[in-house]
KOLMARTOR-622834 format. One record per residue (C-alpha): x, y, z. Coordinates in pm, 1 decimal. Layout:
KOLMARTOR-622834
- east, north, up
- X, Y, Z
...
END
This chain:
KOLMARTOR-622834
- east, north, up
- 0.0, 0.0, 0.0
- 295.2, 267.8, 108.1
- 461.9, 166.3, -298.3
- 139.5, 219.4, -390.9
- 86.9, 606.8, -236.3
- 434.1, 646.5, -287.6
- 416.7, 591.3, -694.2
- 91.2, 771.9, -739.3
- 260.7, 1089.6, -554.2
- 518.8, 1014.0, -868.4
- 233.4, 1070.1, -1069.8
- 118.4, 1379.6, -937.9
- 420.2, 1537.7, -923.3
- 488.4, 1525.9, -1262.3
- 108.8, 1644.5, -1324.0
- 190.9, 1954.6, -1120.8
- 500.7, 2052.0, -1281.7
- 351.0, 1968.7, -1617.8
- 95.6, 2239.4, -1543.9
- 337.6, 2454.6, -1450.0
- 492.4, 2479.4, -1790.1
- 351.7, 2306.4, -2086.7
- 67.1, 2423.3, -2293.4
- -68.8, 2058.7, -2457.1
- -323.4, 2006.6, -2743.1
- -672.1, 2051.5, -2716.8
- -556.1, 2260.8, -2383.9
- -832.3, 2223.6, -2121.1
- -623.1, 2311.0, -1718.0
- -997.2, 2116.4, -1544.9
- -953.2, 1827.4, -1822.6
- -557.4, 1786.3, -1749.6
- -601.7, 1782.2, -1410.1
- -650.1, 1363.4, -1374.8
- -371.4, 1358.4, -1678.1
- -205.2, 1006.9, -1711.3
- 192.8, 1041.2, -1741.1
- 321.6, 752.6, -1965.2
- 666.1, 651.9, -1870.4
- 715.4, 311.3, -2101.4
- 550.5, 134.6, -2359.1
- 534.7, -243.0, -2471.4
- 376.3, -346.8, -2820.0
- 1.1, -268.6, -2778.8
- 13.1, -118.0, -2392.6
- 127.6, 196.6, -2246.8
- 263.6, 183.6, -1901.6
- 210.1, 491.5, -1670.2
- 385.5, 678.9, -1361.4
- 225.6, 413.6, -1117.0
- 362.8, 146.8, -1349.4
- -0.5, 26.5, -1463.2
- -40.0, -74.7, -1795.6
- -318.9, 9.7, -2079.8
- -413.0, -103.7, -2372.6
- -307.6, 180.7, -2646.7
- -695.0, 103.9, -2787.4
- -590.7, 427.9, -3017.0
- -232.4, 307.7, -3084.8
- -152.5, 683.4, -2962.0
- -289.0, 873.8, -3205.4
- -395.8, 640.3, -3415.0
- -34.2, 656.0, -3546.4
- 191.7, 383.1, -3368.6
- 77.8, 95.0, -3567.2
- 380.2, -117.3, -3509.6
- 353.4, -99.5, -3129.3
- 595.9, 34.9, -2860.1
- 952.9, -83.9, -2848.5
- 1041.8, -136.2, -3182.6
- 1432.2, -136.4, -3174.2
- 1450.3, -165.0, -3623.7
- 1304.5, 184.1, -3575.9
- 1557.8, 351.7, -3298.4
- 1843.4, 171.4, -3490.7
- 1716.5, 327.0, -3808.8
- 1695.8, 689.0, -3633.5
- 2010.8, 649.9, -3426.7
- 2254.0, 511.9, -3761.8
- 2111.5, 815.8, -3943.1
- 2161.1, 1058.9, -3672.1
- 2528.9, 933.2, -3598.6
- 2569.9, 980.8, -4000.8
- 2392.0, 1285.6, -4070.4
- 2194.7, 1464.5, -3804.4
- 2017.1, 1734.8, -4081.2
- 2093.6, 1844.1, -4400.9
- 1861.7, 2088.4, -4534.1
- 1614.6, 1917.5, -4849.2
- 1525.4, 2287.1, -5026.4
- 1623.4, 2317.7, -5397.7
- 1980.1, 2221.5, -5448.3
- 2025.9, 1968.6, -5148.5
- 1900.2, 1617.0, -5087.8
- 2031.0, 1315.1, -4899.6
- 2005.3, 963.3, -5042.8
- 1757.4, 852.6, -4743.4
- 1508.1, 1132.3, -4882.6
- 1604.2, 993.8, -5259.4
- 1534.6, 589.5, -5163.0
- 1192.0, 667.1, -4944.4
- 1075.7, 868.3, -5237.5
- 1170.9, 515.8, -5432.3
- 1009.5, 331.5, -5200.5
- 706.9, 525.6, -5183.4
- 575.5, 517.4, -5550.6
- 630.0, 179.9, -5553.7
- 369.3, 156.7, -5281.2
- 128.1, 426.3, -5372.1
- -125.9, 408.2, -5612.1
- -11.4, 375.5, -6001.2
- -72.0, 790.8, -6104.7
- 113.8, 878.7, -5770.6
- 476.5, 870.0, -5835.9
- 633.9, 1214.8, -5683.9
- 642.7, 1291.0, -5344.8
- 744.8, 1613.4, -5120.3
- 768.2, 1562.7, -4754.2
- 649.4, 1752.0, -4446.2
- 681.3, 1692.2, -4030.5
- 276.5, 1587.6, -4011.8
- -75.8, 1570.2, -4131.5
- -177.2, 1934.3, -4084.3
- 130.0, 2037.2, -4261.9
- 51.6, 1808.9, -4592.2
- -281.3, 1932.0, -4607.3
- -185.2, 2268.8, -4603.4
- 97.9, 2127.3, -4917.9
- -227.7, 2015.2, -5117.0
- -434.1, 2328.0, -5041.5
- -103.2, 2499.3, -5201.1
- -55.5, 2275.5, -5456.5
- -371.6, 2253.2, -5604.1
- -420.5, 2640.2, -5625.6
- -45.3, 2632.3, -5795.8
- -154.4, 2395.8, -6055.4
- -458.8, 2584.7, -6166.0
- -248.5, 2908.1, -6186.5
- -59.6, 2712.2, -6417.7
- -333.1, 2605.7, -6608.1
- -476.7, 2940.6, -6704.1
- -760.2, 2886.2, -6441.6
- -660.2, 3138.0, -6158.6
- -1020.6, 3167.5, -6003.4
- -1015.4, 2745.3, -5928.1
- -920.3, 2812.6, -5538.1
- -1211.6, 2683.9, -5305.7
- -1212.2, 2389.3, -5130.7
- -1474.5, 2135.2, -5058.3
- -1418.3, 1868.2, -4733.3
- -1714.8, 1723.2, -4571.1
- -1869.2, 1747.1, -4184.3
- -1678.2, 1459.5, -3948.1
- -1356.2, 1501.6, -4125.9
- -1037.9, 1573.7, -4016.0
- -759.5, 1725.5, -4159.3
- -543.9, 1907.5, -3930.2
- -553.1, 2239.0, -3754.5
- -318.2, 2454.1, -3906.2
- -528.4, 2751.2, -4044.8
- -580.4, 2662.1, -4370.0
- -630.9, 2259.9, -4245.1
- -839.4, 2380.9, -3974.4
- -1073.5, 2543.0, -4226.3
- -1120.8, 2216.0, -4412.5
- -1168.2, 2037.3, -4125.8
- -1535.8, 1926.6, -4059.4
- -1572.4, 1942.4, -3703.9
- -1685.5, 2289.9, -3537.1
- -1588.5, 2294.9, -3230.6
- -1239.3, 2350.4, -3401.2
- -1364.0, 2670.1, -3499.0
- -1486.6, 2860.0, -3254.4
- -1193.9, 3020.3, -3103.0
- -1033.3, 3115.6, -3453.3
- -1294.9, 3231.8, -3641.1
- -1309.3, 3400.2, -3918.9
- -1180.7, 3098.8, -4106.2
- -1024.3, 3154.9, -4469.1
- -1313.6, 3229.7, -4718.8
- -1373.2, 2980.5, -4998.3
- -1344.7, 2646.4, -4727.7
- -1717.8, 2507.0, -4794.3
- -1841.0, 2083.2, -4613.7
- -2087.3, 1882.6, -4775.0
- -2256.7, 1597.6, -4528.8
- -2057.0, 1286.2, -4472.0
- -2196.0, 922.7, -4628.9
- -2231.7, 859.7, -4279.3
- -2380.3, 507.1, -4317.7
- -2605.2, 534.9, -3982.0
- -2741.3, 860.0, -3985.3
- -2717.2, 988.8, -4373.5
- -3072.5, 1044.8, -4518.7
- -3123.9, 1011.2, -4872.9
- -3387.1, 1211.7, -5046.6
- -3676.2, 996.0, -5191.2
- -3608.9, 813.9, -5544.1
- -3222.1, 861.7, -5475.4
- -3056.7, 552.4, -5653.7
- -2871.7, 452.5, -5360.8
- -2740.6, 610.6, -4996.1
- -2388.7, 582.8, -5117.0
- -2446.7, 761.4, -5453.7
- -2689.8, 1034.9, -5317.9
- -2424.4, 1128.0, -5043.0
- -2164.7, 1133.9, -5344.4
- -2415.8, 1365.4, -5499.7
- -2397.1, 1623.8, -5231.6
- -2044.2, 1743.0, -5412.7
- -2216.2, 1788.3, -5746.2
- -2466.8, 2017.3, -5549.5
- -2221.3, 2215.1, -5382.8
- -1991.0, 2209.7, -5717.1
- -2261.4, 2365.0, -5905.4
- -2376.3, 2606.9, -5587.6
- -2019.0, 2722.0, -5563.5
- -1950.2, 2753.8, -5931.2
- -1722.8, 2470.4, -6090.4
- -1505.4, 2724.3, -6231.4
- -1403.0, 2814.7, -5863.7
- -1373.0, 2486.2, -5699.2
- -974.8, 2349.7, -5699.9
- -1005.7, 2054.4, -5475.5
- -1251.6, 1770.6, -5249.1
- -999.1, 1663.4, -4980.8
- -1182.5, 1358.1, -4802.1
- -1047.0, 1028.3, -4580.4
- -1135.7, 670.9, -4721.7
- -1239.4, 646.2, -4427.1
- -1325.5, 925.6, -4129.0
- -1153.2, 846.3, -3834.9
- -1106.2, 1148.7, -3555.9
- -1521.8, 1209.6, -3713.8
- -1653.0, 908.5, -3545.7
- -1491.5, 607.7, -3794.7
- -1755.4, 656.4, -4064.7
- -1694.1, 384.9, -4333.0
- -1832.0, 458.9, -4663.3
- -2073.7, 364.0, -4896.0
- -1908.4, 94.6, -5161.7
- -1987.1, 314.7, -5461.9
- -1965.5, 676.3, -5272.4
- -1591.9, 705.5, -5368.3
- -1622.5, 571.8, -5761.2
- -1929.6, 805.7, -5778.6
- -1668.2, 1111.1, -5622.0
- -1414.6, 1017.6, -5843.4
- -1664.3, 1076.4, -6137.1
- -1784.0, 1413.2, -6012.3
- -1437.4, 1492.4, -5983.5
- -1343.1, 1443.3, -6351.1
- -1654.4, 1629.0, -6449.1
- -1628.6, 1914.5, -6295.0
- -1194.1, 1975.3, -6324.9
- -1185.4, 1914.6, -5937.3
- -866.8, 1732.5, -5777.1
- -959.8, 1453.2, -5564.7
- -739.4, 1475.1, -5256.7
- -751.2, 1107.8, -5061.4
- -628.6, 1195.9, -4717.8
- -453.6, 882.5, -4599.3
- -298.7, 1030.1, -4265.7
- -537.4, 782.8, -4102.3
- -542.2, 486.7, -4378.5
- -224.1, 510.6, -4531.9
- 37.6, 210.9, -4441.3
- -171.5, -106.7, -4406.7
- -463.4, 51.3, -4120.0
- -731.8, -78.8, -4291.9
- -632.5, -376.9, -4467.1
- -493.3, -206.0, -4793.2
- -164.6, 0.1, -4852.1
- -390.2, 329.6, -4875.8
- -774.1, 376.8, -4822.5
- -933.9, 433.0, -5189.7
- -763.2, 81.5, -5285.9
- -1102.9, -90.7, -5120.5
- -1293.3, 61.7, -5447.1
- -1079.4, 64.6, -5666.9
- -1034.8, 441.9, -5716.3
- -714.4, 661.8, -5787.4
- -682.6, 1025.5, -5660.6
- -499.5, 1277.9, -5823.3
- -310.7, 1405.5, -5472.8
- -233.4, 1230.3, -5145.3
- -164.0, 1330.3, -4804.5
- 5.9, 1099.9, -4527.6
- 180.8, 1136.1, -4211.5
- 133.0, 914.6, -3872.5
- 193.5, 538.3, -3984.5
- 464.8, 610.7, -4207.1
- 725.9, 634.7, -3935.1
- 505.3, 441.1, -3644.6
- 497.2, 772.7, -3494.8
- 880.1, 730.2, -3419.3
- 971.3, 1051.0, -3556.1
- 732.9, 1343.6, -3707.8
- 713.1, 1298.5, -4105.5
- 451.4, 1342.8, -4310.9
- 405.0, 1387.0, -4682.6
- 187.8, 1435.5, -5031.8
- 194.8, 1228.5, -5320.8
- 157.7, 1429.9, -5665.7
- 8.3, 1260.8, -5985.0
- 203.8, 1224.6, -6292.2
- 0.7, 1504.1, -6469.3
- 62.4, 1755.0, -6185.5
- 405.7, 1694.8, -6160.3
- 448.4, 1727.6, -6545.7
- 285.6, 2032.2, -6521.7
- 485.3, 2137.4, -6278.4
- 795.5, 2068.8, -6377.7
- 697.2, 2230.8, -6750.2
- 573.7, 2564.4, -6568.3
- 868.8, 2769.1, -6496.2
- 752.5, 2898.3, -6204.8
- 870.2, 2810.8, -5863.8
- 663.3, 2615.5, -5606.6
- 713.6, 2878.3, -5348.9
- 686.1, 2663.7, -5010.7
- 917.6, 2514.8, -4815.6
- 967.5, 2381.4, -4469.7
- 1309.5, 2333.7, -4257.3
- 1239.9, 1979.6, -4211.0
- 1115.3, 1862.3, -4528.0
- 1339.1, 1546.3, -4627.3
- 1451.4, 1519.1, -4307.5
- 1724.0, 1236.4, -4336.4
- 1627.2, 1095.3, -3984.9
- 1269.5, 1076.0, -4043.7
- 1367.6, 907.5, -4356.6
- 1559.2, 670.2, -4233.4
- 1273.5, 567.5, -4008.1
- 1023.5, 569.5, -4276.9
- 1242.7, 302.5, -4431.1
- 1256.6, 97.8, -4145.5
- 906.1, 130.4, -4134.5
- 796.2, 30.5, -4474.5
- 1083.3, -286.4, -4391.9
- 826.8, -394.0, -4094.3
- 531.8, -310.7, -4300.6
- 601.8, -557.2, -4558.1
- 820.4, -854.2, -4339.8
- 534.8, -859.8, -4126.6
- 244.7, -862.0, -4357.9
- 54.3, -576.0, -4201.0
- -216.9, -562.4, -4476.4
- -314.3, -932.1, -4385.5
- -260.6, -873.7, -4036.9
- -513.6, -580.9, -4010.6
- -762.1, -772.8, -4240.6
- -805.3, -1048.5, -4003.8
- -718.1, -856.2, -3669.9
- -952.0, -641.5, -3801.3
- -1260.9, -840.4, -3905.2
- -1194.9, -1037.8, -3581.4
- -1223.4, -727.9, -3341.0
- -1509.7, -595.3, -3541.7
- -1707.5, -923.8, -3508.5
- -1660.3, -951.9, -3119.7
- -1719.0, -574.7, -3133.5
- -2084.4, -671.6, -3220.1
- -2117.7, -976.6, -3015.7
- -2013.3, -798.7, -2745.3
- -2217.8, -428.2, -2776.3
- -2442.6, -469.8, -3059.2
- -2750.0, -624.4, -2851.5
- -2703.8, -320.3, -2597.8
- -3040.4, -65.3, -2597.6
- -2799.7, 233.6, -2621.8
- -2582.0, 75.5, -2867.1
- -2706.0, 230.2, -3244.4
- -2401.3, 102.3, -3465.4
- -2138.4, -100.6, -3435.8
- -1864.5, -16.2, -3766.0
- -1510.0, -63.9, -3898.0
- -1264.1, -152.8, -4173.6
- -926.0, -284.4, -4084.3
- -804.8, -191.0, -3732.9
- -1053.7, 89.5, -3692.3
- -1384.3, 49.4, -3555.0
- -1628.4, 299.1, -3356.6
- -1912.2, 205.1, -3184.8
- -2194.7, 508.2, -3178.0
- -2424.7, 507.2, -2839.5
- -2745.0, 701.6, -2888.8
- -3025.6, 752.1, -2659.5
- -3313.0, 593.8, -2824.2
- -3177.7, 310.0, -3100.4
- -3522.6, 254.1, -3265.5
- -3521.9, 643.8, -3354.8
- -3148.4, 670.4, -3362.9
- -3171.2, 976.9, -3089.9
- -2863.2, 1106.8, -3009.8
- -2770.5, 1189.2, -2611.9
- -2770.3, 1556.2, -2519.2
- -2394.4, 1640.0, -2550.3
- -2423.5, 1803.2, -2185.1
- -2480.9, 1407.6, -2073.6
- -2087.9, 1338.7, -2173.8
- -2197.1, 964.7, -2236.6
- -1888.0, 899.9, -2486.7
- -1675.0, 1071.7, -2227.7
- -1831.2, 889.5, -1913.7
- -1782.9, 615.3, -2081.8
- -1395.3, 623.4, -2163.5
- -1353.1, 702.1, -1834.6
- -1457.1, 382.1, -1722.8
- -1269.0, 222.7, -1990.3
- -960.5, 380.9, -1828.3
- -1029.3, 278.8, -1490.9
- -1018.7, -88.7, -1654.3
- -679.4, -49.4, -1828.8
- -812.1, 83.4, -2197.3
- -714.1, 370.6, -2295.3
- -868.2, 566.5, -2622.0
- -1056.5, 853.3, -2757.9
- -1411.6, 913.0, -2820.3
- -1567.2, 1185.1, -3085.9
- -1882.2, 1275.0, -2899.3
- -2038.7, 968.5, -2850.9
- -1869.2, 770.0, -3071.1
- -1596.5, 522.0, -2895.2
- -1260.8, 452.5, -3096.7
- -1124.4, 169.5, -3156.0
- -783.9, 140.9, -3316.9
- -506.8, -43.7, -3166.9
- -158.6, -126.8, -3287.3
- -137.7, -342.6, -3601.3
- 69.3, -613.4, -3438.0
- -158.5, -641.6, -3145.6
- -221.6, -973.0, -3025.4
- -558.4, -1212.0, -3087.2
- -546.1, -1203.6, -2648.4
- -547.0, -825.0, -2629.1
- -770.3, -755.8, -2914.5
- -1059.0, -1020.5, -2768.5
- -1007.8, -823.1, -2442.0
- -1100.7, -451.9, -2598.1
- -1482.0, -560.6, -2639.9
- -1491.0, -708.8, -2290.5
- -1355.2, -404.5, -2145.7
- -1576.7, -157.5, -2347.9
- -1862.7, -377.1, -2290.4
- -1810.2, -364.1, -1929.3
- -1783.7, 6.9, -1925.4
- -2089.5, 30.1, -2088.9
- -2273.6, -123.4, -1878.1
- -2154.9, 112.9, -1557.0
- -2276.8, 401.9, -1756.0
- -2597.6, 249.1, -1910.5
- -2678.6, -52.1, -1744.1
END
């Protein structure tokens, strides 16, 4: 009992200087107050201050999908740092791990993507595709092609112009005015999408929601649809099967780039390399970030069609952005690494059947529950939606903090996650074991019933 004091005054103590100094994400002093302090990690659990361990049920940010204590990746970083620390990747400097990820990237990206430049993180690429898309139409002779169209529940960042396309207002509010010309359609949302009467299908009338707003907006104005294969910080909303060939076709239509972000889905999350591979559709620009390193060191990216990059290359006129840490050899080196682990240890396969697994225990577990309205996923990312009345589909009042109540409880059982409203996530490491993963519906299950009987 005195360890036991004696390792949760540990705790605390690094809570209260914490507070003393850092300013976190999401920044909320009453919400930090009951902060966790990880000290260690082992595959698919975080250990904390006290020394009790959690299952990563979000595999951090959804990011670490190889797990904690991977030594190929600290090798990777630490030969690379005792070789070359930094060496700066603008115009007139590159470094062969920059040159050989770029290699080994197009030969893992979809067929059109085959040119690359590389960033610290999601928000960062976003912003990269915002600027590259209005550089191409410049190029083009089509100046007035700027706007951008995302959709409510996604996510892409919150850096200002990222922010702006993200779907999710309470990302707003603070920061407003956004950047004019940032305009959301509704997600396919699957559960709660209505289609008007005489629509052909859910998934095509939800796809028809951009050739509204194309046409609303004026198609000689719209640049780019940025989207995720699948939402994940929105709730884990898996699409329609022909939503994204229906896009794709709006897309060409209209002259609108089709931006896939894969920060989520890229690297093997959901069964494929990258999201749009489950329908068999090609975008014409890329974002990624997160899986790429594990989460071992901050790199992101985009990936650039062929056309783009022809035109591009043919314009004459300088891409004029840059950051200090774009091609940054170490985060290189651990991309490498990464992609090494990716394809000895047959993540694609492994998150299929993981995957499918967890979601079917998922609904065994939860499904039956009154309060329980969907139970969803692709790969190694489910969510399971709680709702106050399931025949209706009523949502809880927000001010009832179900999702939150409920991750609390989930917590006090050794899970550890996020939830979007009411919406748990589930998204654990890749290389998670069949043990662990038949324990996440068990806990969640559990937790639900404290909060809902």
């Amino acid at each position: 009992m005195a360890q036991q004091q004696e390792e949760h005054q540990q705790q605390q103590e690094w809570v209260d200087r914490d507070a003393t100094h850092l300013v976190h994400p999401l920044h909320n002093p009453a919400a930090h107050a009951s902060a966790r302090v990880w000290t260690g990690g082992e595959g698919a659990y975080l250990i904390d201050a006290d020394g009790n361990r959690f299952i990563d049920c979000l595999s951090g940010l959804w990011n670490n999908t190889a797990g904690n204590g991977r030594h190929e990746l600290a090798d990777a970083a630490s030969k690379q740092m005792r070789e070359m620390g930094f060496a700066s990747g603008y115009t007139g400097s590159t470094n062969p791990r920059a040159i050989e990820l770029a290699e080994r990237l197009a030969d893992v990206t979809y067929p059109n993507i085959n040119h690359f430049y590389l960033t610290s993180g999601g928000g960062e690429s976003t912003d990269s595709n915002i600027k590259m898309a209005r550089y191409y139409w410049k190029v083009k002779g089509k100046p007035e092609k700027t706007k951008v169209i995302s959709r409510i529940w996604g996510y892409h960042g919150v850096t200002f112009a990222a922010m702006c396309a993200t779907g999710i207002a309470p990302y707003w509010g603070m920061f407003e005015p956004r950047i004019p010309g940032f305009v959301h359609i509704p997600s396919p949302y699957p559960y709660l999408y209505e289609a008007p009467e005489g629509a052909e299908s859910q998934g095509i009338a939800a796809a028809d929601e951009l050739e509204k707003k194309i046409l609303e907006e004026g198609p000689e104005t719209v640049a780019m649809f940025i989207a995720e294969p699948v939402q994940g910080a929105g709730g884990v909303i898996v699409p329609q099967d022909d939503y994204f060939p229906r896009i794709r076709e709006i897309c060409d239509k209209y002259e609108v780039l089709l931006v896939s972000d894969e920060v989520i889905t890229g690297f093997g999350r959901t069964g494929k390399m990258f999201g749009l591979e489950h329908w068999g559709v090609q975008p014409d620009l890329i974002q990624f970030a997160k899986a790429v390193t594990s989460g071992y060191f901050p790199l992101g990216g985009i990936g650039i069609s062929d056309e783009i990059a022809d035109v591009m290359n043919q314009s004459g006129s300088p891409w004029m952005h840059a950051y200090t840490y774009s091609s940054h050899p170490v985060g290189c080196a651990v991309a490498l690494a990464m992609l090494d682990i990716i394809e000895r240890e047959s993540f694609l396969e492994q998150a299929r059947t993981k995957g499918q697994r967890l979601l079917v225990k998922l609904k065994e577990a939860l499904a039956d529950h009154p309060h329980v309205g969907d139970v969803r996923g692709l790969g190694m990312m489910c969510g399971v939606e709680f709702v106050k009345d399931k025949a209706n589909k009523t949502l809880f009042d927000a001010g009832e903090a179900i999702g939150p109540k409920i991750h609390n409880e989930t917590v006090k059982r050794g899970m550890f996650s996020r939830v979007r409203g009411d919406v748990y996530c589930v998204a654990p490491p890749i290389v998670t074991d069949e043990n662990t993963l038949d324990q996440i519906p068990e806990i969640l299950a559990d937790a639900t019933r404290a909060v809902l009987g």
